[in-house]
Every structure is written in C-alpha cells, then in structure tokens.
C-alpha positions in Angstrom: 71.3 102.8 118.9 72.6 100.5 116.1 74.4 102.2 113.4 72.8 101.0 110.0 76.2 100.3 107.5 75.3 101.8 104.0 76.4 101.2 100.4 77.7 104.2 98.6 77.6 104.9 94.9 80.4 105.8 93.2 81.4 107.8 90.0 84.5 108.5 88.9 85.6 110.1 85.7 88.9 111.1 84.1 90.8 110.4 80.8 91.2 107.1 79.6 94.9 106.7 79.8 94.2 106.6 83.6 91.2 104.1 83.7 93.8 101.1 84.2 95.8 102.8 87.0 93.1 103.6 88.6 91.0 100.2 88.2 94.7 98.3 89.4 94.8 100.9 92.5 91.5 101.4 93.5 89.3 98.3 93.0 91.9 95.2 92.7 91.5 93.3 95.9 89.5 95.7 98.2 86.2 94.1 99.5 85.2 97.0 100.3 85.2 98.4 96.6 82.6 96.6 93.8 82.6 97.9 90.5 79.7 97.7 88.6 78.7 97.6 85.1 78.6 102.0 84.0 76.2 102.3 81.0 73.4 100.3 82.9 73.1 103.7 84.9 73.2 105.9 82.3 70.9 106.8 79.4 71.6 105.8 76.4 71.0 108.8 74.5 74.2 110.2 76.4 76.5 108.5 73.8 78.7 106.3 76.3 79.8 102.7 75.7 81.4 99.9 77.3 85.8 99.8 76.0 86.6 97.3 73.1 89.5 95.8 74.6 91.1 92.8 73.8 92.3 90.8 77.3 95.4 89.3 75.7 96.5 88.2 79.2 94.0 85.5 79.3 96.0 83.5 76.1 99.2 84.1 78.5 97.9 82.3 81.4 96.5 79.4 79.5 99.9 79.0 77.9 101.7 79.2 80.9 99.1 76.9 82.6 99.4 74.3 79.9 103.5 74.8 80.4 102.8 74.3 84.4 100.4 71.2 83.5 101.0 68.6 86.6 103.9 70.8 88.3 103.4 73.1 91.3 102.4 76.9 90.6 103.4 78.7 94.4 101.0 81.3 95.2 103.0 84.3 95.3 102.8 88.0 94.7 102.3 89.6 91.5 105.1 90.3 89.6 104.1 93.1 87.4 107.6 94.1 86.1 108.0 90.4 84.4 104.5 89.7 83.3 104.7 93.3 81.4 108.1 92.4 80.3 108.9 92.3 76.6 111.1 89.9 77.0 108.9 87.9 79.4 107.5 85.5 76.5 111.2 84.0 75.2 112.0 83.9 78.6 108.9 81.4 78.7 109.1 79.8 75.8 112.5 78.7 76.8 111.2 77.4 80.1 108.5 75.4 78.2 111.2 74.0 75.4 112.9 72.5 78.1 110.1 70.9 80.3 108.6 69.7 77.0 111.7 68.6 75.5 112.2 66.2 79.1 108.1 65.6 79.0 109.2 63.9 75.2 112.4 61.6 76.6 109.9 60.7 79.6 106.9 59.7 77.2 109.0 57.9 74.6 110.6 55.9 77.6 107.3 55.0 78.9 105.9 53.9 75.7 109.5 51.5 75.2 108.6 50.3 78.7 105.0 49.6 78.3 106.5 47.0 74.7 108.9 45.6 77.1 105.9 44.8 79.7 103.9 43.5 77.3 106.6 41.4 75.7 107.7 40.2 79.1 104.2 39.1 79.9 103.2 37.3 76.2 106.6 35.7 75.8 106.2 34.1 79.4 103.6 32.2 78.6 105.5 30.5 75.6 108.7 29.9 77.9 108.6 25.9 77.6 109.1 26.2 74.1 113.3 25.8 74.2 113.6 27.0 70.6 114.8 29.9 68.9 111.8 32.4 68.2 113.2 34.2 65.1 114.1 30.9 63.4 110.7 29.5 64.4 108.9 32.5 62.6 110.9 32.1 59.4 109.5 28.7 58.3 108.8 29.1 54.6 105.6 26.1 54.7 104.8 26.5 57.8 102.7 29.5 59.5 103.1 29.6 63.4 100.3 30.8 65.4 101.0 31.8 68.8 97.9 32.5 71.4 95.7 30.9 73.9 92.7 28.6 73.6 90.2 27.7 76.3 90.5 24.6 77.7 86.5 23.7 76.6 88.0 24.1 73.1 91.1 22.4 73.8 88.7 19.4 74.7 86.7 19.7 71.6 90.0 19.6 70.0 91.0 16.5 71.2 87.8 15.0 70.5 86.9 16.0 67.4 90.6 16.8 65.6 92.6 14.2 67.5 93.5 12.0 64.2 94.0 14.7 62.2 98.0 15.4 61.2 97.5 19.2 60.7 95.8 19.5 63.7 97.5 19.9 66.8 97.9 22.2 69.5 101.4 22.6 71.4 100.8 23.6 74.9 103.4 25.9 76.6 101.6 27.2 79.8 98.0 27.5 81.3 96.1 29.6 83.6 92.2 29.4 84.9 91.1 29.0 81.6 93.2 28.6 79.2 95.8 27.0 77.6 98.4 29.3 76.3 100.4 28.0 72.9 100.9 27.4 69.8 99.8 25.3 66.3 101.2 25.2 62.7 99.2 25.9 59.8 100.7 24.5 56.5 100.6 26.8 53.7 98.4 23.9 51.3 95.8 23.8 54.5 96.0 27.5 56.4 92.5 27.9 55.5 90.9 25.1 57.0 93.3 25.2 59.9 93.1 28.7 60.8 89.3 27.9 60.4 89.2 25.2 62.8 90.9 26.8 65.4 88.5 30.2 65.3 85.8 27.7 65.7 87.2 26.8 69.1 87.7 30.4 70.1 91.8 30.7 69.4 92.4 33.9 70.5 95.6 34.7 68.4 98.3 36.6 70.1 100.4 38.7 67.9 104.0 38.8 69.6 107.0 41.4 69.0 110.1 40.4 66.9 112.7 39.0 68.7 115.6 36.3 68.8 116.1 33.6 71.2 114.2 31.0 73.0 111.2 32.9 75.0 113.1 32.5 78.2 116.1 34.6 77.0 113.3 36.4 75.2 112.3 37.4 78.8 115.9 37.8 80.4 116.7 40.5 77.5 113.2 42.4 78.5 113.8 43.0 82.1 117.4 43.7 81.5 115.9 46.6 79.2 113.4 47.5 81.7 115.9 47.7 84.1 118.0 50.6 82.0 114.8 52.1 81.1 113.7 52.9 84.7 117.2 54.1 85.5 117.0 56.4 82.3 113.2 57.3 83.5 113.8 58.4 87.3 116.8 60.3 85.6 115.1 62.1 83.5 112.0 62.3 86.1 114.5 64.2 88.1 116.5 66.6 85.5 112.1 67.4 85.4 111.9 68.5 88.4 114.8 70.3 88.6 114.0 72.5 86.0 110.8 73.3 87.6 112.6 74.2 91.0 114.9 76.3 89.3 112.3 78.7 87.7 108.8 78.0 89.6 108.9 81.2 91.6 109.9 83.2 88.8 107.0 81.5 86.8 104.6 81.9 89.9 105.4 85.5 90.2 104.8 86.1 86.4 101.6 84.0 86.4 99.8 85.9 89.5 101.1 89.3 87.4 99.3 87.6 84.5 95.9 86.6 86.0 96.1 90.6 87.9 96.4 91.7 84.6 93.8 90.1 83.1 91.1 91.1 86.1 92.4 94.3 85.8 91.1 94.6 81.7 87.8 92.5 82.6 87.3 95.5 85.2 87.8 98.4 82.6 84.8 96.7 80.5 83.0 97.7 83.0 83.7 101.4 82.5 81.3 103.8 79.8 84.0 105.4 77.4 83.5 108.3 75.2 85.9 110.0 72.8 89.3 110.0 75.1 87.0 109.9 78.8 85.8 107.5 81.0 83.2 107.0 83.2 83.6 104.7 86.1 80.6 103.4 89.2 81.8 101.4 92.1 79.9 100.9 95.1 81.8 101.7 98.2 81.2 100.9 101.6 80.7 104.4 103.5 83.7 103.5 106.1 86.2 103.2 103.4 84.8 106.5 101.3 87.6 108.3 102.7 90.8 105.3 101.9 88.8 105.1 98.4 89.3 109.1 97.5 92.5 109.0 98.5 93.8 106.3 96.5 91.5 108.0 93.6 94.0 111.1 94.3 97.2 109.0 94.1 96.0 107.9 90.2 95.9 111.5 89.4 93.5 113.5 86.8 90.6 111.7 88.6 87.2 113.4 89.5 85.3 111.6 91.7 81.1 112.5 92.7 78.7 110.5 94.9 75.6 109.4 93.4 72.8 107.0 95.7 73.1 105.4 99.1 71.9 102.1 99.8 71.7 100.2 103.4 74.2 97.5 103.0 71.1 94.6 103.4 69.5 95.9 100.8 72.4 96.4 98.8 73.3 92.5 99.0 70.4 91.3 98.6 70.2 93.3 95.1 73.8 92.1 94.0 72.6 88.4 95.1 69.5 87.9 92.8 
C-alpha cells in the first residue's frame, strides 16, 4: 500500500505583535511550510485586510548592494543583532565613505591615465618634428594644424596645390593610409587653406598642451604613466583591503537584511483586524507536529486545521 503524502491547511491566529516572530520562526526557510495569501480564503464581509507595512529593509540592501558593487559579498548567516542595530547604518556609511573615497582616487587616476595614453599615442606620430611644441603653437600669423590626411589626398595635393606657397603639407609619420602631419595656415589665407585641406579629407587632430619636441613630449608621458600605475595598484590594494577588513561583517548584516525584508513581504500575507491577525500556511502533514511546536515557542498563538489536499494536487494548483 502506497501512502498518498497530503497538503494540510493551516490557520493560525494571535495578536499582531507576534505575527513577525512567528512568520521569522515558523515559515523562514522550511520547505515544508508555504504561506499563502489570508483574505483570499476569507469572506470579505468578515472585515479582515492584508497589513500596511512599509518593507524599509529593501532600501537597506540596495544601498548596501550599490556599496558592495564589483566586490565579494560571502554568503554567510544572518546577523540579526547588526542588521537591527541602530547603529548599524553609520557603521555603513563609514564603510561606504571609505571604499567610495578610494573608488574616487582610482577613477581620477584612470581618467589622468587614459590623457597620458592618448597623448602618448597622438604626439608619436608627430615625433620627427625636432621642435619645441609650445613654441610652435604660439606663432602669432601662423595657425598650426596638426592631423592626418589620406594619402589619395596627399596625391591630389601634390597635384593640384603643388605651386601654391600656402599650401603644403609637412609629413611626420605614416601608417596604411595615411600620412600623419602638419600644415600652416596664415592668418590673411586660413580660410581658403583650412578649406582646401577639408576638401582632401584632413582629419584635424586636436593635441594636449605641452612643452618640448614630441619625442620628449612622449618620454614625459610614460614617465607619468609609469607613477600613475604605481599610485593605481596602490590604491587598487588599500581597496581591497578595506573590503577584507569588513566583508564578513557586511555579509552577515546583508543576509540579516534580505531575512528581514522576506520576513515583512511574508506578514503581507497575513488578514489583520484591529490588534489580531490571521495567518494560512499550508503544511506538509509530516511536519504538522515540528510546525505546532514551533507555533508554541512564539507564544499567544492559536493554531486550527482547515482543508487537506493530496500533495499532487496541491502542486499542481500552486503551479498554474
């Protein structure tokens, strides 16, 4: 004979100081306990209604996610104490002044490294000009534009402009493509210059301040680059070490936090009228008697069976 496994209903009542304890005993992590939703079962003339609570532990764990962002969160045990702490948000805020304070350093380093990349890279291309860059800038007739032209233009150039004494192209470097340099524009004919040049598809290329001929230009850059990564896997570390040092407080807090906030989504599920609640959780038979006895350790609970249902038919309800 096969013994056919069943689905008990649950009700369980008492006052509505103890509907937390009770939910955070008796239906947090038991598989065997499912809560449902109260007033569905009951009529509605009886006056019951769902709890208005607020779930303010859902704000904490974005927060502390956000905080956490990129960094290791340990699963860990609850820990109920610090999450209901009052002193558990400076202690948090402290945590995230000092991450953020080292996620600032690390961001303003990576954007000073990403100008010296970019100046290492632009200024190479210019190092056969042996001529001092600022000076060359601060020509009062002349305007300097630094860039690359393709070499079809470069052609046309020659072709087209080559007797023409404010049109010239210096070449510095070349790749594939292009030609990477520089022409003057005099002030009197920067119009028609400039003008000419767009026509053969100049691409203008807008370099950094800086003093020196581009090769020392370039020398100066990875010296910086150099004390930047230094500063960077510094900093990278000091990061992490702040993280080691309070991650399994954080964790514990964080699990206490997300416990929390299942625990209030449960007691929506509860019917509440004047200072009573109403409570239906389906119980597997086998674990009736573990479930009343943990109802007992809660205290001021009255607990009644209502409907059985054969665990097949039970799921197969709770699945559509």
């Amino acid at each position: 004979m096969f013994f056919d496994e069943k689905m008990q209903l649950v009700w369980v009542d008492g006052p509505f100081e103890q509907l937390e304890p009770f939910v955070q005993k008796c239906c947090m992590g038991n598989e065997k306990v499912h809560p449902t939703t109260a007033v569905d079962k009951m009529s509605s003339g009886m006056g019951f209604a769902p709890p208005e609570l607020e779930n303010v532990w859902a704000k904490r764990i974005e927060d502390l996610e956000q905080m956490a962002a990129g960094l290791e969160l340990p699963n860990v045990q609850p820990d109920f104490e610090q999450a209901r702490s009052a002193q558990v948000e400076e202690y948090l805020q402290s945590v995230r002044t000092a991450l953020d304070k080292k996620r600032s350093e690390m961001k303003t380093l990576q954007e000073q490294k990403k100008v010296c990349e970019d100046g290492v890279e632009q200024f190479a291309h210019f190092s056969g000009l042996d001529v001092d860059f600022s000076e060359a800038l601060e020509c009062e007739y002349i305007s300097i534009r630094f860039g690359k032209l393709p070499k079809a233009g470069y052609n046309t150039l020659l072709r087209e402009h080559g007797d023409d004494p404010y049109v010239f192209f210096i070449r510095c470097s070349e790749d594939k493509d292009f030609y990477w340099g520089m022409y003057f524009a005099p002030r009197d004919h920067r119009a028609l210059v400039d003008g000419i040049f767009a026509g053969l598809y100049f691409e203008r290329v807008r370099l950094p301040g800086a003093s020196g001929t581009p090769v020392q230009i370039v020398e100066n850059l990875k010296e910086n680059l150099q004390i930047i990564q230094q500063q960077l896997v510094q900093d990278e570390q000091e990061f992490q070490q702040i993280w080691q040092t309070e991650k399994m407080r954080c964790a514990g807090i964080y699990a206490g936090f997300c416990c929390l906030a299942r625990v209030v989504e449960l007691c929506k599920c509860s019917a509440v009228r004047g200072g009573h609640f109403f409570y239906a959780v389906w119980v597997e038979q086998n674990a009736l008697k573990e479930f009343a006895s943990t109802c007992d350790t809660v205290g001021k609970l009255h607990m009644a069976l209502d409907m059985t249902l054969p665990l097949k038919k039970w799921k197969q309800l709770n699945e559509q």
